[in-house]
N, CA, C and O atoms as CSV, one atom per row, in Angstrom:
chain,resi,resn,atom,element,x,y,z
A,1,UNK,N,N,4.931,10.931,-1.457
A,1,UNK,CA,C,3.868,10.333,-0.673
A,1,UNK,C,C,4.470,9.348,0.320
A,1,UNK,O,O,5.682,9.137,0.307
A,2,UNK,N,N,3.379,8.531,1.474
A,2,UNK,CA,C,3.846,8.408,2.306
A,2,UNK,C,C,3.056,6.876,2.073
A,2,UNK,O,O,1.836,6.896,2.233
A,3,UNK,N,N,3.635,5.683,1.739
A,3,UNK,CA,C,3.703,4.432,1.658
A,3,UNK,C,C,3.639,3.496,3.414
A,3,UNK,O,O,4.310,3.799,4.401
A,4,UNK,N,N,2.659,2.397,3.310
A,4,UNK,CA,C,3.046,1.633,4.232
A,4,UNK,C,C,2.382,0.264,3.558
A,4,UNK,O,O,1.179,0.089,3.365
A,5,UNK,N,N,3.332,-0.554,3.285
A,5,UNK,CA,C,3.794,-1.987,2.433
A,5,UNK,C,C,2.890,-2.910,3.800
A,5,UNK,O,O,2.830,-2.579,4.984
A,6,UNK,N,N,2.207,-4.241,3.071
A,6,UNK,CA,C,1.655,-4.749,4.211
A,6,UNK,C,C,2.683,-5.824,3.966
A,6,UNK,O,O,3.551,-5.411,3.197
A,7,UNK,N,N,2.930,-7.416,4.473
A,7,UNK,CA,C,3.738,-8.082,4.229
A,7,UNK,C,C,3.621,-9.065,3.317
A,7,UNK,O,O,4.440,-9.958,3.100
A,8,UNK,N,N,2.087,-8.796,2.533
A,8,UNK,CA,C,2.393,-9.540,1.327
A,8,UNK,C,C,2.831,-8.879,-0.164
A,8,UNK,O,O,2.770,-9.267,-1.331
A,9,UNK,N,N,3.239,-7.839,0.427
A,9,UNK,CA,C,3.752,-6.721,-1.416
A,9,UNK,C,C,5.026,-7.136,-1.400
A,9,UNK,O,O,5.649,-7.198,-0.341
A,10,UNK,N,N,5.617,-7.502,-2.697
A,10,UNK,CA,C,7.026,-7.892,-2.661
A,10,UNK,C,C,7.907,-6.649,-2.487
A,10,UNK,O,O,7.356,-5.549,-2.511
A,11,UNK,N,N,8.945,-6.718,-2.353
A,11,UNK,CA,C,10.193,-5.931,-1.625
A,11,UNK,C,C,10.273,-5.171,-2.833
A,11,UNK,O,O,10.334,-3.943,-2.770
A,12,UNK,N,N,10.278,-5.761,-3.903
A,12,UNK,CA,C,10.938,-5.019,-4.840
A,12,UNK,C,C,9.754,-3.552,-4.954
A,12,UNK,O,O,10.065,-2.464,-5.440
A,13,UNK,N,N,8.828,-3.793,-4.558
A,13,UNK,CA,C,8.063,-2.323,-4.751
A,13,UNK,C,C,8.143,-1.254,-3.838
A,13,UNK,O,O,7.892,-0.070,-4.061
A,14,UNK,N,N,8.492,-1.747,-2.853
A,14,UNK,CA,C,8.921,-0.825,-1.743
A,14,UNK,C,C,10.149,0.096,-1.950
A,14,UNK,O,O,10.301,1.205,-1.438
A,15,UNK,N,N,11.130,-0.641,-2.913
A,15,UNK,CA,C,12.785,-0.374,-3.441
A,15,UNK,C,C,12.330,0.555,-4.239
A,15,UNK,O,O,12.687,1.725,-4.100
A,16,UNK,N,N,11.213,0.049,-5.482
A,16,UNK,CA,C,11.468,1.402,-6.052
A,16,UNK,C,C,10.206,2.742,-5.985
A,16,UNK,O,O,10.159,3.826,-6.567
A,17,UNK,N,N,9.452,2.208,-5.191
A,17,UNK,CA,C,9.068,3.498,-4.590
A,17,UNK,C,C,9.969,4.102,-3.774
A,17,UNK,O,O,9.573,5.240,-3.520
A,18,UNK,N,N,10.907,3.876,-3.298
A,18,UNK,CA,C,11.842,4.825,-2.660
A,18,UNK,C,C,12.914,5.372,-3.717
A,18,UNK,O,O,13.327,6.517,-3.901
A,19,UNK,N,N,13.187,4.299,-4.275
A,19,UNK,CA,C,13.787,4.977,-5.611
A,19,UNK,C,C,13.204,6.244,-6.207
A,19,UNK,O,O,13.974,7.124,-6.594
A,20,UNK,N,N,11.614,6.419,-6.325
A,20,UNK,CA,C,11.198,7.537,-6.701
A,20,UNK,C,C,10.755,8.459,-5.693
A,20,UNK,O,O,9.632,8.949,-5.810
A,21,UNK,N,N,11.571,8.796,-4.604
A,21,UNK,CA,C,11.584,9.318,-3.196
A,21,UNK,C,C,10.484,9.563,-2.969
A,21,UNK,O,O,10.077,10.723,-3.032
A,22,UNK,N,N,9.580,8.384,-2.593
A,22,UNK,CA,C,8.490,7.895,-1.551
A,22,UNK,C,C,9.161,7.715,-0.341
A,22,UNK,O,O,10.328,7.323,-0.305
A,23,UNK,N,N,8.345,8.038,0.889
A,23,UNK,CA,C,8.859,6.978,1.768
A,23,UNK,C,C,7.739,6.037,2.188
A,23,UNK,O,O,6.509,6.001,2.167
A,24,UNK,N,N,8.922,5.183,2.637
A,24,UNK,CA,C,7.825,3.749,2.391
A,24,UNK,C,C,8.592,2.944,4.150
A,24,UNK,O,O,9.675,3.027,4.730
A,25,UNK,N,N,7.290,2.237,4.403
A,25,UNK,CA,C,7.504,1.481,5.513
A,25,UNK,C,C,7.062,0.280,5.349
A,25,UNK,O,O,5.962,0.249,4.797
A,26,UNK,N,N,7.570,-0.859,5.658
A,26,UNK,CA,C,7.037,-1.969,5.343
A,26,UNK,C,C,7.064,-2.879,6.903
A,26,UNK,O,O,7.943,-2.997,7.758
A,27,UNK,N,N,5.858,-3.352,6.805
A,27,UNK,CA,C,5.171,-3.844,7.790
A,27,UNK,C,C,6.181,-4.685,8.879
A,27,UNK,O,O,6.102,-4.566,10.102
A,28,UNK,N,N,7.049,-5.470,8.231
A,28,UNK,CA,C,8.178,-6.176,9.182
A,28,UNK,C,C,8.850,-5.404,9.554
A,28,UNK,O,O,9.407,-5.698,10.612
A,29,UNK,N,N,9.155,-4.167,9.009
A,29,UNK,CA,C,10.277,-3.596,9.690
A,29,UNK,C,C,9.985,-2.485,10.467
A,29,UNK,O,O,10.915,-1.755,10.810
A,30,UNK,N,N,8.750,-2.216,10.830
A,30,UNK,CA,C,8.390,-1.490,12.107
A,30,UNK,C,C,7.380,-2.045,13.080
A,30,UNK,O,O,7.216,-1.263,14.016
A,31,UNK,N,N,6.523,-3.329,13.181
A,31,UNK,CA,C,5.799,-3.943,13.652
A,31,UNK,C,C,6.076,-5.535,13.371
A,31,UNK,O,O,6.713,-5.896,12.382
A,32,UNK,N,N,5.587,-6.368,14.241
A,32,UNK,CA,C,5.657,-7.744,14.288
A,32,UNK,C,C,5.452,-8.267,12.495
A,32,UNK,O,O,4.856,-7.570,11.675
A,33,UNK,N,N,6.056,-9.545,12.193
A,33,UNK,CA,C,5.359,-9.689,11.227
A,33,UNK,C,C,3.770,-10.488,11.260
A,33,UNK,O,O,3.139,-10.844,10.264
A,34,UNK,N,N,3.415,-10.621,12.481
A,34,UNK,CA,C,2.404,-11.234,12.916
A,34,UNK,C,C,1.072,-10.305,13.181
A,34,UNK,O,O,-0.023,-10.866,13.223
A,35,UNK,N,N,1.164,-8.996,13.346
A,35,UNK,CA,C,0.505,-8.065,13.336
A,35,UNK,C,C,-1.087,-8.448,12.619
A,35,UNK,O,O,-0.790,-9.226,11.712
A,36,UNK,N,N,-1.782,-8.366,12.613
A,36,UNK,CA,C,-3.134,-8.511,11.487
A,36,UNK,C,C,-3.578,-7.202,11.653
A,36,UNK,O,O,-3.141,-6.282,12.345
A,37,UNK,N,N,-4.563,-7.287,10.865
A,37,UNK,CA,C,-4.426,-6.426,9.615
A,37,UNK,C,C,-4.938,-5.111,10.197
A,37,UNK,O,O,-4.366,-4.076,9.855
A,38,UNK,N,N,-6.116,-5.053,11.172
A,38,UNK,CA,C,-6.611,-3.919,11.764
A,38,UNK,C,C,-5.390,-3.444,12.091
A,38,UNK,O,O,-4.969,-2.809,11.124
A,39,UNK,N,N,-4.150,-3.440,13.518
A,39,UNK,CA,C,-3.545,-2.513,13.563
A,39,UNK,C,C,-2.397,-2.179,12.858
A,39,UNK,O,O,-1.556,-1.361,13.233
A,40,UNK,N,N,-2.374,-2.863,11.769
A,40,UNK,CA,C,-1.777,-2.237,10.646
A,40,UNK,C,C,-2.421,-1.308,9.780
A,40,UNK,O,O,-1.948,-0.219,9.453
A,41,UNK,N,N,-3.254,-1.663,9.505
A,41,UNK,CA,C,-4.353,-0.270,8.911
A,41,UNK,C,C,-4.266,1.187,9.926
A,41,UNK,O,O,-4.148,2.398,9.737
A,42,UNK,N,N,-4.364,0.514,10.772
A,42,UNK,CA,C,-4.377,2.218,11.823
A,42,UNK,C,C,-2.816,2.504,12.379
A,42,UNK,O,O,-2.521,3.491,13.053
A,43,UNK,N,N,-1.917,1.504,11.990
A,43,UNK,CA,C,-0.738,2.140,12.508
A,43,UNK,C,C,-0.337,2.903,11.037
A,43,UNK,O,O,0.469,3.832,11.089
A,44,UNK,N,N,-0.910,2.498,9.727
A,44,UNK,CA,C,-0.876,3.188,8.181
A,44,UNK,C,C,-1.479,4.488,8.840
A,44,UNK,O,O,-0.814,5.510,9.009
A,45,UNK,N,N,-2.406,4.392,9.089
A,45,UNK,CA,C,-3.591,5.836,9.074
A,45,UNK,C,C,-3.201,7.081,10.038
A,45,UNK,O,O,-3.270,8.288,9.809
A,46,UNK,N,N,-2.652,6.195,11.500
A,46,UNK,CA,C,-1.812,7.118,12.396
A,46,UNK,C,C,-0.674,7.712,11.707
A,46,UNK,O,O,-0.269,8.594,12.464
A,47,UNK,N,N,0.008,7.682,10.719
A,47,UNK,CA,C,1.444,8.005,10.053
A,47,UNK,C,C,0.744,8.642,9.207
A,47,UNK,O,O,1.329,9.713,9.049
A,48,UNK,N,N,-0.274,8.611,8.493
A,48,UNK,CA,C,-0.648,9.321,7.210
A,48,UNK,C,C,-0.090,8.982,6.053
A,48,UNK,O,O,0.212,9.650,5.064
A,49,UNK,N,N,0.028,7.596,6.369
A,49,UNK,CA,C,0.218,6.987,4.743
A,49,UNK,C,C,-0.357,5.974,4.377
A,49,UNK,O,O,-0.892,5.183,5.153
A,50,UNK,N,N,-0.317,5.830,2.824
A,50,UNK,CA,C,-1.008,5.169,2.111
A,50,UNK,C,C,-0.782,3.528,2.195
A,50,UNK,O,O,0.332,3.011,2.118
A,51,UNK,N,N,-2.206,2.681,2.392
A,51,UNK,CA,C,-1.903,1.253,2.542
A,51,UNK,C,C,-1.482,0.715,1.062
A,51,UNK,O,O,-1.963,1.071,-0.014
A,52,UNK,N,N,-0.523,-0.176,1.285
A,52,UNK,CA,C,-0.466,-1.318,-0.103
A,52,UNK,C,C,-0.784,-2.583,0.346
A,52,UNK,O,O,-0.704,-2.744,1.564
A,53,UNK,N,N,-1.167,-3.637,-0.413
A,53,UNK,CA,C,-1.281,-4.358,0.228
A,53,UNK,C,C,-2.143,-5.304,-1.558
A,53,UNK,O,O,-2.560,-4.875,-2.634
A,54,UNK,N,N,-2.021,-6.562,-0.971
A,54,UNK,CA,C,-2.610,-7.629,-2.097
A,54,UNK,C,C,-4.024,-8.337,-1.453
A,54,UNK,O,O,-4.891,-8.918,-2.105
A,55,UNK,N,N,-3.991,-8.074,0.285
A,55,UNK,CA,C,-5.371,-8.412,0.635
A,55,UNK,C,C,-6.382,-7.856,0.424
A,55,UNK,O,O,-6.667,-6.886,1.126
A,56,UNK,N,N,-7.301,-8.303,-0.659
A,56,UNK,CA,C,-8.140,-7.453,-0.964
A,56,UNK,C,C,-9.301,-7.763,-0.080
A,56,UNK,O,O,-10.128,-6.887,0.172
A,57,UNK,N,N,-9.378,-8.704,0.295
A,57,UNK,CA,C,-10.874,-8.987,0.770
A,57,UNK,C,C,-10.714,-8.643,2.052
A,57,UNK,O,O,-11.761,-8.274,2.582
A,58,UNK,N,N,-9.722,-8.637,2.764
A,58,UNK,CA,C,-9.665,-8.312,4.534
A,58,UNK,C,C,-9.789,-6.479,3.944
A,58,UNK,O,O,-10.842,-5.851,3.833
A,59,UNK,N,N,-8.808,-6.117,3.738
A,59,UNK,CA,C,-8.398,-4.415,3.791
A,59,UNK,C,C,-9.879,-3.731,3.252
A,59,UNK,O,O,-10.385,-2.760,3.814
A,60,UNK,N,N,-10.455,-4.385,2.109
A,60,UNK,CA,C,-11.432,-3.725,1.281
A,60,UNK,C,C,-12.747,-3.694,2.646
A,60,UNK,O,O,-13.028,-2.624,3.185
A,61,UNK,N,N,-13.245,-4.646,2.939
A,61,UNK,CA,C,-14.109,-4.933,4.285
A,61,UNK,C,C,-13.532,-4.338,5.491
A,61,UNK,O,O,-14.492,-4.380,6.260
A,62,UNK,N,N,-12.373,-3.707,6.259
A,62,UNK,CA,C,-11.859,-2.823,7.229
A,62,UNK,C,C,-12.232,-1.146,6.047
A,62,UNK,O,O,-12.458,-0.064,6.588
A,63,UNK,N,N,-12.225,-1.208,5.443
A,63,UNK,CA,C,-12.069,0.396,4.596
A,63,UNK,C,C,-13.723,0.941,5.187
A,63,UNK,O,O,-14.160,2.052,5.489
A,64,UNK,N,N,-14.285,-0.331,5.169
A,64,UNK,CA,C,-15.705,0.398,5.211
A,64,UNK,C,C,-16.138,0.832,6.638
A,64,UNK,O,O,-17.304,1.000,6.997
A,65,UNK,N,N,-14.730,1.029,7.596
A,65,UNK,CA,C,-15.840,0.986,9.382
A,65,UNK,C,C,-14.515,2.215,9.680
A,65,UNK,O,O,-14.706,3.217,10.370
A,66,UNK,N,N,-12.970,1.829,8.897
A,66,UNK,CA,C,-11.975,1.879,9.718
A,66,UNK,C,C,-11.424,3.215,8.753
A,66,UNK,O,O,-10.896,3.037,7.655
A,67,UNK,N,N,-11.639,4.551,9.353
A,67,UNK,CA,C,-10.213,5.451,8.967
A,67,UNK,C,C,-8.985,4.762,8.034
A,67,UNK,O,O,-8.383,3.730,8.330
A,68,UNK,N,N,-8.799,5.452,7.034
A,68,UNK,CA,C,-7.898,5.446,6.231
A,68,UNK,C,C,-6.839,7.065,5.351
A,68,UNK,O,O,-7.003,8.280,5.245
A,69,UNK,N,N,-6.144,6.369,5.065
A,69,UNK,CA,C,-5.777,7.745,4.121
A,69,UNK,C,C,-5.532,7.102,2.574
A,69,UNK,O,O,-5.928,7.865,1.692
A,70,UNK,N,N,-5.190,6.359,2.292
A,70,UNK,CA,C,-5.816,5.652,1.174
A,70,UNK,C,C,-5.236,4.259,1.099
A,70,UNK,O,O,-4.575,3.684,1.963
A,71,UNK,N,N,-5.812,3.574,-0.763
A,71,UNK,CA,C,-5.351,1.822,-0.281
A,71,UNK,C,C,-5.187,1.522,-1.600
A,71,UNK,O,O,-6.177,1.320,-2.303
A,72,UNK,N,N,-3.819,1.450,-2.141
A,72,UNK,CA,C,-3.201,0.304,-3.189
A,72,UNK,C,C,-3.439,-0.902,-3.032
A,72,UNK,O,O,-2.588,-1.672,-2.587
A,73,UNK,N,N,-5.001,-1.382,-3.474
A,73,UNK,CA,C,-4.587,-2.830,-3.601
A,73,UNK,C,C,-3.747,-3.801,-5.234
A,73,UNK,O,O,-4.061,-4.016,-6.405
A,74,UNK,N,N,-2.863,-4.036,-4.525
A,74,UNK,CA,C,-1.708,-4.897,-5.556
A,74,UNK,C,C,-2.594,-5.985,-6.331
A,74,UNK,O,O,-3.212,-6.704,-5.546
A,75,UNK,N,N,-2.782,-6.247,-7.546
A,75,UNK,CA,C,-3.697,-7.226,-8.375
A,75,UNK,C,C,-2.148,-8.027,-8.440
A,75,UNK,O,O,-1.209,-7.323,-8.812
A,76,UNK,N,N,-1.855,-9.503,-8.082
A,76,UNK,CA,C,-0.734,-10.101,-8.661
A,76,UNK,C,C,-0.922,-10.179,-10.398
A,76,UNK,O,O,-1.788,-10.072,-11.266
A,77,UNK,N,N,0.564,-10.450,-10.224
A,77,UNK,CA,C,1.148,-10.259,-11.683
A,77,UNK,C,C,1.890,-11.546,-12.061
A,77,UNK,O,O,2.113,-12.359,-11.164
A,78,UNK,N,N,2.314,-11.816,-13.391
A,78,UNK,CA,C,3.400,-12.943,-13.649
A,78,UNK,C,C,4.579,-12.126,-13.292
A,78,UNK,O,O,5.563,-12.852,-13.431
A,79,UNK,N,N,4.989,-10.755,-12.831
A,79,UNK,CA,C,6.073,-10.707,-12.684
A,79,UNK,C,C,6.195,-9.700,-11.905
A,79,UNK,O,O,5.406,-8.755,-11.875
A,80,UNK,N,N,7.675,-9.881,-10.883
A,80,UNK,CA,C,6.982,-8.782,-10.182
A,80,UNK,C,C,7.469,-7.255,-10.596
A,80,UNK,O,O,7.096,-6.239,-10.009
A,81,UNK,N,N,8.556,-7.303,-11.948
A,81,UNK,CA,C,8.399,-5.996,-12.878
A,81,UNK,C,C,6.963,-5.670,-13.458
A,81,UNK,O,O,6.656,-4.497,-13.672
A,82,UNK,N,N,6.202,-6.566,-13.677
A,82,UNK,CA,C,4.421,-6.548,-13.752
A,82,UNK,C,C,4.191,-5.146,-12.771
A,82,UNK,O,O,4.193,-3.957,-13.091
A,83,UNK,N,N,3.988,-5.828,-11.413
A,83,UNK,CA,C,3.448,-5.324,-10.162
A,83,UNK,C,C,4.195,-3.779,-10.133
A,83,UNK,O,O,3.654,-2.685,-9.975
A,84,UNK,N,N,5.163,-3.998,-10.274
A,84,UNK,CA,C,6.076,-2.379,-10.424
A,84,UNK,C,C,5.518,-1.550,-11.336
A,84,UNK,O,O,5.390,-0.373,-11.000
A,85,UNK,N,N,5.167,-1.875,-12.377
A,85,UNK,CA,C,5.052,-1.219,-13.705
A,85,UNK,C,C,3.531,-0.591,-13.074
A,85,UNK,O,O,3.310,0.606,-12.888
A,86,UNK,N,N,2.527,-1.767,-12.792
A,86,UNK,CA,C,0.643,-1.063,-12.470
A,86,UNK,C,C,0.995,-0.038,-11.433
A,86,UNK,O,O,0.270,0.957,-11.410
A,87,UNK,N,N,1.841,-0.097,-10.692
A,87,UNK,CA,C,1.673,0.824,-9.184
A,87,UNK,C,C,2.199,1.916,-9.336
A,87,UNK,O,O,1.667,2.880,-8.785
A,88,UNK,N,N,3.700,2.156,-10.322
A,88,UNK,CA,C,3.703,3.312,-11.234
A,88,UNK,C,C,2.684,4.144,-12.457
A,88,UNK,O,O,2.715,5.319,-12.822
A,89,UNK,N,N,1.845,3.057,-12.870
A,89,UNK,CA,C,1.078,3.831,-14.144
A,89,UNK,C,C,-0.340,4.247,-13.427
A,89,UNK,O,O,-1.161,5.013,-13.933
A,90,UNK,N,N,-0.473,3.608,-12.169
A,90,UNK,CA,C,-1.460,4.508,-11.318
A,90,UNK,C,C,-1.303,5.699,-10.733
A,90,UNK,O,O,-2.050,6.676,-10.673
A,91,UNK,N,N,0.132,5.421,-10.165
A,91,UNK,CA,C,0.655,6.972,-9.539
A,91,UNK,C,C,1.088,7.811,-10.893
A,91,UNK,O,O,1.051,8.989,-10.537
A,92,UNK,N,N,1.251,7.789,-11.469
A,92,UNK,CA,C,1.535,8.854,-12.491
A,92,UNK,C,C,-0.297,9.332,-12.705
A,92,UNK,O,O,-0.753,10.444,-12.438
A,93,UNK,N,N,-1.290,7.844,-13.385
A,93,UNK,CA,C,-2.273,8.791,-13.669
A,93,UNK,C,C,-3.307,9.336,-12.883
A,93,UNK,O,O,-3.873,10.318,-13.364
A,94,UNK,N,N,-3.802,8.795,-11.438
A,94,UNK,CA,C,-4.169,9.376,-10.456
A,94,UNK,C,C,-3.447,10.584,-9.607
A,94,UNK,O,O,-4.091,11.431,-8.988
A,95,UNK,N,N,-2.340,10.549,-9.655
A,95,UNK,CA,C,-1.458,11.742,-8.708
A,95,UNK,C,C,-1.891,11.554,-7.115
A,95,UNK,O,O,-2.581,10.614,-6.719
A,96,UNK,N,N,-1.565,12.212,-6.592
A,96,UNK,CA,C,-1.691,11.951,-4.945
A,96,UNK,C,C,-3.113,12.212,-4.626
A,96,UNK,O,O,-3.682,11.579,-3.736
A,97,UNK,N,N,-3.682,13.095,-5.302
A,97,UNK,CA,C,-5.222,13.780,-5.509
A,97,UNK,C,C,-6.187,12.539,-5.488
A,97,UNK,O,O,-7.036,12.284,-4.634
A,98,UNK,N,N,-5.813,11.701,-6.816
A,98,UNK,CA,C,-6.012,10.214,-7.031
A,98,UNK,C,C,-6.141,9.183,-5.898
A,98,UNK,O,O,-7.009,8.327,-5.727
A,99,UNK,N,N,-4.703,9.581,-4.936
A,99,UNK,CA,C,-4.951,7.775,-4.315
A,99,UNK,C,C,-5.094,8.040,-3.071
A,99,UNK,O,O,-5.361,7.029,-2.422
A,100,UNK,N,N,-4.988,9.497,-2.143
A,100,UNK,CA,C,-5.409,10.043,-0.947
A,100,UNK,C,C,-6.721,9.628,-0.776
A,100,UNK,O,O,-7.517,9.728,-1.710
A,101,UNK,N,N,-6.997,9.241,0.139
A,101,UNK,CA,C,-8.525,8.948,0.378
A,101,UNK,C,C,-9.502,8.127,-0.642
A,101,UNK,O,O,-10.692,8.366,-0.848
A,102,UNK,N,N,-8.971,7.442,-1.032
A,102,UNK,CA,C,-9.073,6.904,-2.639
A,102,UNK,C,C,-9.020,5.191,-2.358
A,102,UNK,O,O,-7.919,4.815,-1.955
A,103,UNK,N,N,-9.841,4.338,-2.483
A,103,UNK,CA,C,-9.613,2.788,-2.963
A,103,UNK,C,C,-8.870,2.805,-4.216
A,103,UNK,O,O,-9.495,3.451,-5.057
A,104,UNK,N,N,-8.104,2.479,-4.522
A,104,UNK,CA,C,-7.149,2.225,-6.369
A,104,UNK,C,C,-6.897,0.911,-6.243
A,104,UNK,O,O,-6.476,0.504,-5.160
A,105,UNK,N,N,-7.079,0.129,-7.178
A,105,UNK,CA,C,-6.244,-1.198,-7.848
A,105,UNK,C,C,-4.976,-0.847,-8.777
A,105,UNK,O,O,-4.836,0.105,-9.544
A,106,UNK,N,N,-4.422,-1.510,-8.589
A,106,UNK,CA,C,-3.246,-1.716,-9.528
A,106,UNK,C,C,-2.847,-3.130,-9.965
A,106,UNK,O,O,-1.894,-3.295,-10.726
């Protein structure tokens, strides 16, 4: 699947979603880090990949007007092996079927 990290998901999830050959883009390293949030949502949606992201209240309120292909929102954790662990036990039990076009928490 096709990942796009907003700039508040820590690094380490981006690492190992690529570790499990995702590809993944994360928001600083192809756009400003100043960007907000609309054309990051549509520069996600133009690529055809899936948003991550911990803003729930901006992304969840854009989902309802704005094209998507789907949206990991990140629940923080005490750790961020925590945050790794929910975003794997979603993708295993949703499958791509699951989080395509799909709101998911993790």
């Amino acid at each position: 699947m096709k990942f796009f990290l907003d700039h508040d998901v820590p690094a380490e999830l981006g690492r190992m979603l690529r570790l499990k050959g995702h590809e993944v883009q994360i928001l600083h390293e192809v756009l400003p880090q100043t960007t907000d949030d609309l054309p990051a949502l549509r520069h996600a949606a133009g690529n055809g990949m899936v948003v991550v992201t911990c803003n729930r209240r901006d992304f969840l309120h854009l989902a309802q007007t704005e094209p998507h292909v789907g949206m990991i929102i990140l629940v923080r954790r005490k750790s961020r092996l925590a945050e790794c662990a929910a975003v794997l036990r979603l993708l295993d039990k949703a499958g791509e079927s699951g989080i395509r076009n799909n709101i998911n928490f993790a």
